[in-house]
Backbone as CSV, one residue per row, in Angstrom:
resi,resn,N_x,N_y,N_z,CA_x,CA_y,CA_z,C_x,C_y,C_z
1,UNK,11.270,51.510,108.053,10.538,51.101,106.875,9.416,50.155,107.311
2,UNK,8.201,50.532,106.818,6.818,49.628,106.987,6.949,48.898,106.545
3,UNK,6.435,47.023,107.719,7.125,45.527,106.887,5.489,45.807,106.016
4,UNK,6.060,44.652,105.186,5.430,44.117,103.992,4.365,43.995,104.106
5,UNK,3.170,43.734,103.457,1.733,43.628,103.927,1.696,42.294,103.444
6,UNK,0.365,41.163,103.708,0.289,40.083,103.239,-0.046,39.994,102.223
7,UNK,-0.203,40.862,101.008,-0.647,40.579,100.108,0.372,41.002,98.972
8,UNK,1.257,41.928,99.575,2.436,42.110,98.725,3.696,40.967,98.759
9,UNK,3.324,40.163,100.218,4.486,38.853,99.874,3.959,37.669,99.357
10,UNK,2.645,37.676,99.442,2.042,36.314,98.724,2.135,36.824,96.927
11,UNK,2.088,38.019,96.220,2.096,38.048,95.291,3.517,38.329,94.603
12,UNK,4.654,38.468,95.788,5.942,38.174,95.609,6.157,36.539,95.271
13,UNK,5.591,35.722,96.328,6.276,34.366,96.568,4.953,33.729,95.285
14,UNK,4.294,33.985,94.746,3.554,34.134,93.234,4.163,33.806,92.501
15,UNK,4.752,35.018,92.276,5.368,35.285,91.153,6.736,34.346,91.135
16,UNK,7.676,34.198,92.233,8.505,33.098,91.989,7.904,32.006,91.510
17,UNK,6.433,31.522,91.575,6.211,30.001,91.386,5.755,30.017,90.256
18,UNK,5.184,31.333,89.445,4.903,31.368,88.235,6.109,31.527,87.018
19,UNK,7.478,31.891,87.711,8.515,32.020,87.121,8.997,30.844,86.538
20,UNK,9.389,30.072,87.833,9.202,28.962,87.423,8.806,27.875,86.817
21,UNK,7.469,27.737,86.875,6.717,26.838,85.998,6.805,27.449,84.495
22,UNK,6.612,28.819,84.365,6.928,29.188,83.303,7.906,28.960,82.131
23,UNK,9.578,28.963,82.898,10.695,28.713,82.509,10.693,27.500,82.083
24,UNK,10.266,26.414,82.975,10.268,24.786,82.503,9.025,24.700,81.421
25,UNK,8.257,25.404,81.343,7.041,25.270,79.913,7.851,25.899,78.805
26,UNK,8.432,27.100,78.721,9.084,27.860,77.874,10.233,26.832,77.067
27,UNK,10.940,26.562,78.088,12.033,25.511,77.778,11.814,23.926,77.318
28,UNK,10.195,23.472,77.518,9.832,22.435,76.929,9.123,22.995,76.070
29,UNK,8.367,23.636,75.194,7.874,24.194,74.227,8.972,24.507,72.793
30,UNK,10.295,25.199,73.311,11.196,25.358,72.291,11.781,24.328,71.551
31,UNK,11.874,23.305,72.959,12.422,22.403,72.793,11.434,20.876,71.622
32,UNK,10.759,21.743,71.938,9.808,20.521,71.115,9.471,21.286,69.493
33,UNK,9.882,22.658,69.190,9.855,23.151,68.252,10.808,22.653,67.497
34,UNK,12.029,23.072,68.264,13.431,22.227,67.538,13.171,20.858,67.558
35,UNK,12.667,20.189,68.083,12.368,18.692,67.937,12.073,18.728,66.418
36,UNK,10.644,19.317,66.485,10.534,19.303,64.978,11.054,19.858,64.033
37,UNK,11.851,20.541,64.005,12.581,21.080,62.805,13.699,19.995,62.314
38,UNK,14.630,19.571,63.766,15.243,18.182,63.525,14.742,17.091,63.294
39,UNK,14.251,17.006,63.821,13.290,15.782,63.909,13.854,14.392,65.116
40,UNK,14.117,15.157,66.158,15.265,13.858,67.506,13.577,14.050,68.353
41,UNK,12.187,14.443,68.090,11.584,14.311,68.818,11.685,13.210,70.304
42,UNK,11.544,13.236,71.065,10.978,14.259,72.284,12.436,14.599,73.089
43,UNK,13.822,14.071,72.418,14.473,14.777,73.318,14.786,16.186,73.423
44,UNK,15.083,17.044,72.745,15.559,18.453,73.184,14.053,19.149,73.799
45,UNK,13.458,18.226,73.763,12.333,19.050,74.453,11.964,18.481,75.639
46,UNK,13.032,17.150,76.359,13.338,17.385,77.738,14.070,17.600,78.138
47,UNK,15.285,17.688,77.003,16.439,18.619,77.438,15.899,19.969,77.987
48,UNK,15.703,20.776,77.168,15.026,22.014,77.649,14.029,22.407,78.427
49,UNK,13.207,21.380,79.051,12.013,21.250,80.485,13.603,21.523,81.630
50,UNK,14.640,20.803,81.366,15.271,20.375,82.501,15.827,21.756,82.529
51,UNK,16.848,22.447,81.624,17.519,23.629,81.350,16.546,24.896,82.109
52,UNK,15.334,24.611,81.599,14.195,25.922,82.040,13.738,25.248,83.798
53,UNK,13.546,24.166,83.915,13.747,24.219,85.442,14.997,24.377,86.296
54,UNK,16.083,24.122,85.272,17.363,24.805,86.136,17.437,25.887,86.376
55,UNK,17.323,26.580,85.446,17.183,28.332,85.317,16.143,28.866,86.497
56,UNK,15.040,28.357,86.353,13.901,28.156,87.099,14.344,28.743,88.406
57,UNK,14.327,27.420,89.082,15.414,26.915,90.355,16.447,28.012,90.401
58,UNK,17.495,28.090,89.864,18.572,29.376,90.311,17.931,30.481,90.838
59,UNK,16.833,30.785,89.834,16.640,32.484,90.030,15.693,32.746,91.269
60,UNK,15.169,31.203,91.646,14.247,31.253,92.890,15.358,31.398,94.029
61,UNK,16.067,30.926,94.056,17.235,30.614,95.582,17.871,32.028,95.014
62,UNK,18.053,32.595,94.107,19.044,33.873,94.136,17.727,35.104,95.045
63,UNK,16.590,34.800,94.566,15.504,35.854,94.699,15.270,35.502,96.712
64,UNK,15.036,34.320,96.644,15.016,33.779,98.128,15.978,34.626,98.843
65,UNK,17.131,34.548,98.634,18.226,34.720,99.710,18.442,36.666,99.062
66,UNK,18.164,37.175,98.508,18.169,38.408,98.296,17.119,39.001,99.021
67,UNK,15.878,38.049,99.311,14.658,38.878,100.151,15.115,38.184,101.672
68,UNK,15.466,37.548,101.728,16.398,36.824,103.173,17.379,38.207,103.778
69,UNK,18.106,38.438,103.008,19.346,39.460,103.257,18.312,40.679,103.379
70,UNK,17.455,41.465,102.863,16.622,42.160,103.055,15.601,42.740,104.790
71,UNK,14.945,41.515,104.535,14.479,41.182,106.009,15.392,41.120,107.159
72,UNK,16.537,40.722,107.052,17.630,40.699,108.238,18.254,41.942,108.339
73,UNK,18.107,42.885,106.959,18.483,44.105,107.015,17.712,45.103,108.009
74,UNK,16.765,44.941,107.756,15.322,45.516,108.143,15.423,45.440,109.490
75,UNK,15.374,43.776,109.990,15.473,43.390,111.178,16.525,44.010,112.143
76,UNK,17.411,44.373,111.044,18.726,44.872,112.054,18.694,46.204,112.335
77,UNK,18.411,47.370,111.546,17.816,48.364,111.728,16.921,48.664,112.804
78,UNK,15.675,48.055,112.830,14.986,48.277,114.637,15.931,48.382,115.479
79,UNK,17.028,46.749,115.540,17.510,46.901,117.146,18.305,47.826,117.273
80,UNK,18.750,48.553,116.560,19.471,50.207,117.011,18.682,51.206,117.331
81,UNK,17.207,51.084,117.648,16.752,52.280,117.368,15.977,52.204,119.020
C-alpha cells in the first residue's frame, strides 16, 4: 500500500484540531443557551466548554492511536516482503 502523501496527513491531523476546537465551542455555546433559559449564567456554559473538550480530547487519542496501529501495520507488512 502507497504511504500517505503530505497533504492527505496534514488534512488528517486538520481535521483532528478542528474537531476539537469545535467540540469545546459547540459545548460552550449550548451551554450558554441553557444558561439562558435557566438563568445559572456562565456556569453550564463552562461546564460544557470542559465536557466538549473532554470529548474533544478522547476522540483525538482514540483517532491518534488508531492511525498509530495503522502505520505499524503498514510498517510491518514491508518487512516480510
Amino acid at each position: 500500500m502507497p504511504q500517505r502523501g503530505f497533504l492527505a496527513g496534514a488534512a488528517t491531523y486538520s481535521h483532528l484540531g478542528l474537531t476539537l476546537a469545535l467540540l469545546v465551542l459547540a459545548g460552550f455555546f449550548l451551554g450558554y443557551w441553557l444558561d439562558g433559559m435557566i438563568g445559572t449564567r456562565p456556569l453550564i456554559a463552562i461546564v460544557g466548554a470542559f465536557l466538549g473538550g473532554t470529548t474533544g480530547f478522547i476522540n483525538l487519542v482514540k483517532t491518534l492511536n488508531r492511525l498509530q496501529r495503522e502505520g505499524e501495520d503498514e510498517d510491518g507488512d514491508d518487512a516480510g516482503a
